[in-house]
Structures are given as C-alpha cells and as structure tokens.
C-alpha positions in Angstrom: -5.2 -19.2 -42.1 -3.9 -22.7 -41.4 -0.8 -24.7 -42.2 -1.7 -27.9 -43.2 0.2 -29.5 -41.0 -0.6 -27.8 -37.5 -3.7 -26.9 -36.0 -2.0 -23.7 -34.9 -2.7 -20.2 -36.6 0.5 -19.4 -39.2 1.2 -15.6 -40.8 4.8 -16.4 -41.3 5.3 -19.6 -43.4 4.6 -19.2 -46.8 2.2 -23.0 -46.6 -0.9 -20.8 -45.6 -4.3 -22.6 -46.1 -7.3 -20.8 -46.6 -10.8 -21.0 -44.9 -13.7 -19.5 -44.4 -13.2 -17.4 -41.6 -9.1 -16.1 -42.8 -11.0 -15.4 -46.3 -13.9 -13.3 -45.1 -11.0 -11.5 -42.9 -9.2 -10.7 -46.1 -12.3 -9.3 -48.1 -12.5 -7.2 -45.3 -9.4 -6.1 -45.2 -9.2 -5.5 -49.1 -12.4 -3.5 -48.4 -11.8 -1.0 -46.1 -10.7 2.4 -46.6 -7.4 1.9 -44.5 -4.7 1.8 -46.6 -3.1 -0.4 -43.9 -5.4 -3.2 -43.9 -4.3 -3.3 -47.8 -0.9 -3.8 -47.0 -1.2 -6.5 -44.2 -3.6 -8.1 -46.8 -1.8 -7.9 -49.7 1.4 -9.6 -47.1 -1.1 -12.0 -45.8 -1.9 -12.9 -49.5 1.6 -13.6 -50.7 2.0 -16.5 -48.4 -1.3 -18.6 -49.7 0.3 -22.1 -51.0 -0.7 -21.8 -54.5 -0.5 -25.7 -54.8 -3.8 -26.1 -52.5 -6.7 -26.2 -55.0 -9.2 -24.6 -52.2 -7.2 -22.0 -52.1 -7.9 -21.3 -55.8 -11.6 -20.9 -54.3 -11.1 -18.6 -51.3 -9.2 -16.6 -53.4 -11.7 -16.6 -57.2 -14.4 -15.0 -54.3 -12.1 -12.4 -53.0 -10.7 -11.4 -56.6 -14.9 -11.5 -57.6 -15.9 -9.2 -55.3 -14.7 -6.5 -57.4 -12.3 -5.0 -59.7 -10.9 -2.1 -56.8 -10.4 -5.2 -55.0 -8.8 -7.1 -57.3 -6.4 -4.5 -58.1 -5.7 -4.3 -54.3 -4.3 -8.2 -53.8 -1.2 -7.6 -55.0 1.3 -5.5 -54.5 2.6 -5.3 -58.4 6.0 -3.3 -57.2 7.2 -5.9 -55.5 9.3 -9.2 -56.5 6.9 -11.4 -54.4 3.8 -10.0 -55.8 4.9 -9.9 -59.6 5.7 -13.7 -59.0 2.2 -14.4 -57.4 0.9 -12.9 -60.1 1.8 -14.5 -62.5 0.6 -17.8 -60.8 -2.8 -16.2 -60.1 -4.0 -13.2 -62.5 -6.1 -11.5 -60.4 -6.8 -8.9 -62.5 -8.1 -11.6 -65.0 -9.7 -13.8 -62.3 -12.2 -10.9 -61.2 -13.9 -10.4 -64.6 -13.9 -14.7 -65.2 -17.4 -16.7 -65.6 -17.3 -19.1 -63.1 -17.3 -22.1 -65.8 -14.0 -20.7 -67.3 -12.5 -20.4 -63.9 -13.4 -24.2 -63.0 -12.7 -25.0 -66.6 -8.9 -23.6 -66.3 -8.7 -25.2 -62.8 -9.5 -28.6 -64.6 -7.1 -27.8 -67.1 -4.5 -27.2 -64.3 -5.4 -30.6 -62.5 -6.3 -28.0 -59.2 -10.0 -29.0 -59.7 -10.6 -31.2 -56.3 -13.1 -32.4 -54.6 -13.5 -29.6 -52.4 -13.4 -27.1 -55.0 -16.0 -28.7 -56.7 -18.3 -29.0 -53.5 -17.4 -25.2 -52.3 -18.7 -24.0 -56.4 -21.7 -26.5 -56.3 -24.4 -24.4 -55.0 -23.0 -21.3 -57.0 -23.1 -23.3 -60.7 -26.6 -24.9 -60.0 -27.7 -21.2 -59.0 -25.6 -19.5 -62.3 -27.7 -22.3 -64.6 -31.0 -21.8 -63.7 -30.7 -18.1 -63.5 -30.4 -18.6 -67.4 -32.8 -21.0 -67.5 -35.6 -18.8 -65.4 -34.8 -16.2 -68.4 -35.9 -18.9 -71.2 -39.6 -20.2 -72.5 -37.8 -23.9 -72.1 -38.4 -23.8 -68.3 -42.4 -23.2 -68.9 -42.3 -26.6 -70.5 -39.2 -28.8 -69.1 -37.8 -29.7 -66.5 -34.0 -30.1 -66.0 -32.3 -32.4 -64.4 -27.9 -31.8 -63.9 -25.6 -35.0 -63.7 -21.4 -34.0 -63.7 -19.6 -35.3 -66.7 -17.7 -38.1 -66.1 -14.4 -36.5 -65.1 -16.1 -34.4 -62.7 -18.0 -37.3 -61.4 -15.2 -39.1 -60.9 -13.6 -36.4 -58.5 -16.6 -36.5 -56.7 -16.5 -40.2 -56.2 -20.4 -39.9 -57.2 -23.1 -39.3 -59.7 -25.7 -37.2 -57.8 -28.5 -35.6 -60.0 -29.7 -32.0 -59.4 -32.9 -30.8 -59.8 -33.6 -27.6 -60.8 -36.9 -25.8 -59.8 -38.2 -23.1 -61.1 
C-alpha cells in the first residue's frame, strides 16, 4: 500500500493506495484461519482513501471473493468501520454483477480510466460467457465498442472482438 505522494510503504496515514501486490496481501489475510490476520486486515482496510477510484477495484475483488470474506472487512463495532461502511457496502458489493458495480461507480464519477482498463478483460470475459450459452454465437459474430462516455474516459474507441 502506497501514498500517493511517496514512493515509500505507508500503514499509518489514512491516504493508502491500493495495488496489486497490498491487495493480494489482504485476500490473504481475510482468508486465513488466524483471527489476527483479520484484525491487521480489517486496520489495514480502514485507511484505503476512498476518493481513489482504483481503490474501488482492489477492493470490489476482495469483497467478491466471497461472502465470509466480505463480512470479515470491517470491523462493524467500531466507529471507523461503521463510517467505512457506509462509504463502501461490502456486504452489498460481494453479491454485485460487475455492470451494476461499474454502473454505480459511473454514477459516483469514481469510474477512471484505470478502473476501466483493470475491469476490461473481466467484462469482455462476463459477455461472451452469455453469449457462448446462446444459438446467436453459431451465426454472428460480435463486435464491443464503449459507449461514448466510457470512450471518452478512455481517450479511445477500441473495438473488441469476441471469439467463440
């Protein structure tokens, strides 16, 4: 976990920027058995800036990768945790389709560039799963462009192709 504004590792200022590496960390930390690990996690957790819109992304994976660990993020009892909940549902995150989750991102102008880029792979995957399971892909083939708005994030208007 990174501030922003140093290259140096940060636990103790609440301006905590997630990655790749401090979000796998987490899921394992939510995972294990150690009751421990939950807390340090669920400390770790309160300091995310919730005004970063990757963060929004780290933490939609961690809260997805289960409901046990979604109910483990927060610590509800405390002041700090009721107040980062009510920011970020996790409970409600960790049963949300993807497109309602990028959908109420949008909604809350956090739907950046990044975001978009990091969900990419995971939307053109979630569309042709449908479309595999439909009689249309036997006789079409698709072809994905982003809607203006999201387009316009993107600074682009790359086509996807699906195969099938």
């Amino acid at each position: 976990m990174t501030n922003p504004n140093s290259s140096t590792t940060l636990l103790t200022r609440a301006s905590v920027v997630l990655d790749e590496e401090s979000a796998a960390s987490l899921m394992n930390m939510y995972s294990s058995s150690d009751t421990e690990n939950h807390v340090v996690a669920q400390n770790l957790i309160l300091k995310v800036d919730l005004n970063v819109p990757i963060n929004y992304y780290y933490l939609y994976r961690i809260a997805r990768r289960g409901y046990s660990i979604a109910d483990r993020m927060i610590n509800r009892r405390t002041k700090a945790g009721r107040e980062f909940e009510t920011k970020f549902n996790t409970r409600v995150v960790s049963s949300m389709p993807l497109a309602r989750f990028l959908l109420k991102l949008k909604n809350d102008n956090l739907l950046s560039k990044d975001v978009v880029e990091k969900f990419n792979n995971e939307v053109v995957k979630e569309i042709e799963k449908h479309l595999k399971s439909t009689v249309y892909s036997k006789l079409f083939d698709f072809k994905l462009s982003y809607k203006e708005e999201i387009g316009n994030i993107l600074d682009t208007n790359d086509f996807v192709k699906l195969n099938f």
